[in-house]
mmCIF file of the C-alpha atoms, coordinates in Angstrom:
data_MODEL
# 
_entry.id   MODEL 
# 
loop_
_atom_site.group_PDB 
_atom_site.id 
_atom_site.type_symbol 
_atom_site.label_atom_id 
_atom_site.label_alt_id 
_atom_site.label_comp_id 
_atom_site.label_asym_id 
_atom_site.label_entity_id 
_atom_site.label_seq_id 
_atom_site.pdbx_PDB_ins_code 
_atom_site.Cartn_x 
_atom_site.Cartn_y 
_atom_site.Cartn_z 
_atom_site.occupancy 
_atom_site.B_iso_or_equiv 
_atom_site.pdbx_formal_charge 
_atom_site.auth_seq_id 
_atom_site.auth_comp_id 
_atom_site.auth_asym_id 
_atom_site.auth_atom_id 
_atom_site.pdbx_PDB_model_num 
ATOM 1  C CA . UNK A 1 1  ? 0.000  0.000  0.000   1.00 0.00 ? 1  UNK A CA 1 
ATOM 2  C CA . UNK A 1 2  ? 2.763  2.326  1.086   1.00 0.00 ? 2  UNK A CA 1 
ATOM 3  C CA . UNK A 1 3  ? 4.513  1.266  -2.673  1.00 0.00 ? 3  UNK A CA 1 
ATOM 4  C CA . UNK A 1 4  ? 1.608  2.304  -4.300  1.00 0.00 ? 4  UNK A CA 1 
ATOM 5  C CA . UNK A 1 5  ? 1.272  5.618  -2.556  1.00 0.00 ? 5  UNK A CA 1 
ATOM 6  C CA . UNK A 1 6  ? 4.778  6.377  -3.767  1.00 0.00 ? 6  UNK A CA 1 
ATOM 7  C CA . UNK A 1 7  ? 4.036  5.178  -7.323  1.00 0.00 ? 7  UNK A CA 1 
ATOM 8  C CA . UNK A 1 8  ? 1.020  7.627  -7.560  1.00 0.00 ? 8  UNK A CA 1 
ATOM 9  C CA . UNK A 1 9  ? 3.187  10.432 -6.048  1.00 0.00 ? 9  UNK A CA 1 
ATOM 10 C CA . UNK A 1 10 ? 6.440  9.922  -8.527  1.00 0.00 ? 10 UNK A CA 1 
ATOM 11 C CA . UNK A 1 11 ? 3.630  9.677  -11.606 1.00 0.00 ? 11 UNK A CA 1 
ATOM 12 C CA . UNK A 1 12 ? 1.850  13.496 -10.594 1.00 0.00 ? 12 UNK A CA 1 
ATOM 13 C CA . UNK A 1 13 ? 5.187  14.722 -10.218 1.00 0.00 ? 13 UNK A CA 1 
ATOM 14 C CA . UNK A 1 14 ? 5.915  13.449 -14.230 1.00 0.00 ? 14 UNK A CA 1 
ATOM 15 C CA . UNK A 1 15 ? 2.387  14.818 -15.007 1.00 0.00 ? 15 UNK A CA 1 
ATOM 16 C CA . UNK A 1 16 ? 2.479  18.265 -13.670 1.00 0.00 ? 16 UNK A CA 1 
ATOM 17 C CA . UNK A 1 17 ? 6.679  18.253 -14.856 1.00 0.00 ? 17 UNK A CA 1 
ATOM 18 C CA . UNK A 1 18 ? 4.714  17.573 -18.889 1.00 0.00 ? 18 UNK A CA 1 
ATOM 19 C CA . UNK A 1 19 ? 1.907  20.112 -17.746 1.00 0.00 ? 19 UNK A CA 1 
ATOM 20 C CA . UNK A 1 20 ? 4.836  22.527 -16.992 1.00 0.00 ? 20 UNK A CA 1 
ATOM 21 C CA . UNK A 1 21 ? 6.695  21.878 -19.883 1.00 0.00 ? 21 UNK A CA 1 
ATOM 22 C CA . UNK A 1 22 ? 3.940  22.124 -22.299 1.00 0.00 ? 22 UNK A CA 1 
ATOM 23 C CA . UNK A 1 23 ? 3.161  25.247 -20.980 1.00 0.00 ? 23 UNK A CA 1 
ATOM 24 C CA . UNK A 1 24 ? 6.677  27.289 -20.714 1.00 0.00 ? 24 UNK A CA 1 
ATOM 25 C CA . UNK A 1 25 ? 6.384  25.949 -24.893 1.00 0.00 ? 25 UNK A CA 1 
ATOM 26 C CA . UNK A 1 26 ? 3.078  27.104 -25.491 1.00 0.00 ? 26 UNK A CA 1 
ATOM 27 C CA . UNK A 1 27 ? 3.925  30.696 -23.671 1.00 0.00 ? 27 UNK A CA 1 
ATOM 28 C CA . UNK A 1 28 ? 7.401  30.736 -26.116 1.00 0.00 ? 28 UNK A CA 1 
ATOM 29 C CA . UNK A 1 29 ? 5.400  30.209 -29.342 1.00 0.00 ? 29 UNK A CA 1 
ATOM 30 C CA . UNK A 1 30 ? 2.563  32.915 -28.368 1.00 0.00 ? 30 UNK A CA 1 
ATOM 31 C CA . UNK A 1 31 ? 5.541  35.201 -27.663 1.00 0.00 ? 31 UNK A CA 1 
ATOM 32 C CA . UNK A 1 32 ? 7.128  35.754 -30.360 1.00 0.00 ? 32 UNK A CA 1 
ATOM 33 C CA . UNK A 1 33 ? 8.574  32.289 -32.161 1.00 0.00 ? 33 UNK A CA 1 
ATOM 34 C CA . UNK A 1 34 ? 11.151 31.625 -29.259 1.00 0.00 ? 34 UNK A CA 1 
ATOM 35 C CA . UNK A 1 35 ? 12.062 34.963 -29.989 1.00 0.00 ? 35 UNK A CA 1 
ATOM 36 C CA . UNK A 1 36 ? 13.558 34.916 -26.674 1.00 0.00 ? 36 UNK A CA 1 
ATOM 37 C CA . UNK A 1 37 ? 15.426 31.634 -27.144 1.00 0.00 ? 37 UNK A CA 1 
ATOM 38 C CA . UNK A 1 38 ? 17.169 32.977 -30.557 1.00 0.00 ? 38 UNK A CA 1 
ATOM 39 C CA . UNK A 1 39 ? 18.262 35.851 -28.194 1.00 0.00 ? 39 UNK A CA 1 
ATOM 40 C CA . UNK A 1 40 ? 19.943 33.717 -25.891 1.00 0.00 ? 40 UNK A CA 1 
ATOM 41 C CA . UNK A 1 41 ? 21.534 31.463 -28.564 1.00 0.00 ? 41 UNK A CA 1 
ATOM 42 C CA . UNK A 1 42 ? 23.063 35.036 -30.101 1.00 0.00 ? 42 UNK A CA 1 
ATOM 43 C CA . UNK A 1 43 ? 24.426 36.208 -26.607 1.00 0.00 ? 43 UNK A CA 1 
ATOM 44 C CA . UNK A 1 44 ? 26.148 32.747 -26.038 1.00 0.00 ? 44 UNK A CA 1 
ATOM 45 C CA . UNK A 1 45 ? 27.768 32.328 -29.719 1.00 0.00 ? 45 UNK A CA 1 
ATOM 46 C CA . UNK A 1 46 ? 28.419 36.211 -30.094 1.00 0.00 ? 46 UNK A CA 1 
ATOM 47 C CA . UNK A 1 47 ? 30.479 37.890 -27.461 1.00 0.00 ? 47 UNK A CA 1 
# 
C-alpha cells in the first residue's frame, strides 16, 4: 500500500513536470517564435 502511494506520487510529479513543460512551450510560441530563445543562442555564440 505504502509502494503504491509512492508510485502515484512519482507519476503526478511526471504529469504536472509535462503540464509545466507544455506550458513554458506554449507561452514561447505565443511570444514571439522563441524569440527569446534565438536571443539567448546570439548572446552565447556572439560575445
Amino acid at each position: 500500500m505504502h509502494k503504491r502511494g509512492v508510485e502515484l506520487t512519482l507519476q503526478t510529479i511526471v504529469i504536472a513536470a509535462i503540464l509545466l513543460v507544455v506550458a513554458v512551450v506554449l507561452i514561447a510560441i505565443f511570444t514571439g517564435k522563441f524569440s527569446w530563445f534565438n536571443v539567448q543562442i546570439s548572446e552565447c555564440s556572439g560575445d
